[in-house]
C-alpha positions in Angstrom: 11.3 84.6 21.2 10.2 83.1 17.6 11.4 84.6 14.2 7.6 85.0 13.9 8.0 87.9 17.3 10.7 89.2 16.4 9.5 90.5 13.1 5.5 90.9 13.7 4.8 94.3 13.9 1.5 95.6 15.1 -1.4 96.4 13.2 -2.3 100.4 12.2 -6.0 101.0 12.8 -6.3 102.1 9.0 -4.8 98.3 8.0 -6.9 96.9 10.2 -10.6 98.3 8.9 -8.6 97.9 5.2 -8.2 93.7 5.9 -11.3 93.7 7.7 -13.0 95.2 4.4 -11.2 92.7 2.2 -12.6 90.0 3.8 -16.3 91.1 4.0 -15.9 91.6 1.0 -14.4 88.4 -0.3 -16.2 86.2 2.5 -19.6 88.5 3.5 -20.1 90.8 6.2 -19.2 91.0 9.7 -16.6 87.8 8.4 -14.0 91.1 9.0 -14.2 91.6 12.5 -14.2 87.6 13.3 -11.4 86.6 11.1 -9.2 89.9 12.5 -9.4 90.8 16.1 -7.9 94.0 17.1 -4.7 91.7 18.0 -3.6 91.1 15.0 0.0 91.4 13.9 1.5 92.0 10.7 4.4 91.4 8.8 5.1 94.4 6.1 6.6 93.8 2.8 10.7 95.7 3.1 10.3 97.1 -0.2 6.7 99.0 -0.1 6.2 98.8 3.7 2.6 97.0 2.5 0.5 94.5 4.8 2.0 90.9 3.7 0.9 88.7 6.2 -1.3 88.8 8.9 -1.2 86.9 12.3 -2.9 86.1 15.8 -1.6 84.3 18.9 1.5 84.3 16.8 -0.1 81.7 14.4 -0.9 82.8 10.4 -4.0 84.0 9.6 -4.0 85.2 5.6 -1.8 86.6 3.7 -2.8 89.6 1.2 -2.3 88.8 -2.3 -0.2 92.0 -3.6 -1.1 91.4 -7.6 -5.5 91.7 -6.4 -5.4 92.3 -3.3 -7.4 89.5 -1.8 -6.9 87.7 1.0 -5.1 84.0 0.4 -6.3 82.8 4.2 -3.7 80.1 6.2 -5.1 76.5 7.8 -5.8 78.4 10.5 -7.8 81.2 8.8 -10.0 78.5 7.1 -10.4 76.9 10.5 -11.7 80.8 11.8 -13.8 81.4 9.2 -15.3 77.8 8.9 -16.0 78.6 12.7 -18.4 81.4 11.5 -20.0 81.1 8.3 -22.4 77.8 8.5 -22.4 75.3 6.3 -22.5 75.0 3.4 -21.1 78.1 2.6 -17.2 77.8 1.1 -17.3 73.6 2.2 -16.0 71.7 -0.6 -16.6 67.5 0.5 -13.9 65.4 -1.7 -14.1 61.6 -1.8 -13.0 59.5 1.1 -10.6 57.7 -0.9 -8.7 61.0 -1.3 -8.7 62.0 2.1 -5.5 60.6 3.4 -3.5 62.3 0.1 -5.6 65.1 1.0 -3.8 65.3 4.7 -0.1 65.0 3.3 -0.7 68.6 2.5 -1.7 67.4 -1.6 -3.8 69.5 -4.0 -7.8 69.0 -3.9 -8.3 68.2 -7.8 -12.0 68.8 -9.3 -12.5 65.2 -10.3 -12.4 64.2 -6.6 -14.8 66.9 -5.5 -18.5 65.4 -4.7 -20.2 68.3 -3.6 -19.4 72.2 -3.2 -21.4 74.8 -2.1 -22.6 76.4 -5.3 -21.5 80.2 -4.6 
């Protein structure tokens, strides 16, 4: 068992329509029930009990910003949501010669970004 099992807990029906609202909100509709399958499992902050982080298949999806309250979605996340919003929407393309930095895990800067979807 992963130290992921052993402390996922799962998800109350109430967190679940709360996330799933956070992210129509923050991505558009219907992005709620795609990104968030009744699966999901959470991780709860010790101190408040809150939603911290949220996972399927054992793999991070998001996790809930506690200062706003918006969703700060995982590699895998992106990958989900990328799956069902077409493009252009939230696609940022940075230059090739970046790329490589880009896949060491690096920061995207501005200057290297040559086109963005405008939204």
């Amino acid at each position: 068992m992963s130290s992921v099992e052993r402390i996922c807990n799962p998800i109350t029906q109430e967190e679940l329509i709360r996330i799933r609202a956070v992210a129509d909100f923050q991505f558009g509709n219907g992005c709620g029930h795609a990104l968030f399958p009744e699966e999901v499992t959470v991780i709860r902050s010790k101190k408040t009990g809150k939603v911290k982080n949220i996972y399927y298949q054992k793999k991070l999806l998001a996790t809930l910003r506690p200062k706003d309250g918006y969703l700060a979605l995982s590699i895998e996340g992106g990958k989900r949501l990328a799956m069902i919003i077409p493009p252009p929407r939230y696609r940022v393309v940075p230059r090739e010669d970046v790329i490589e930095f880009l896949k060491k895990g690096r920061n995207l800067f501005a200057k290297h970004v040559i086109e963005c979807d405008p939204e």
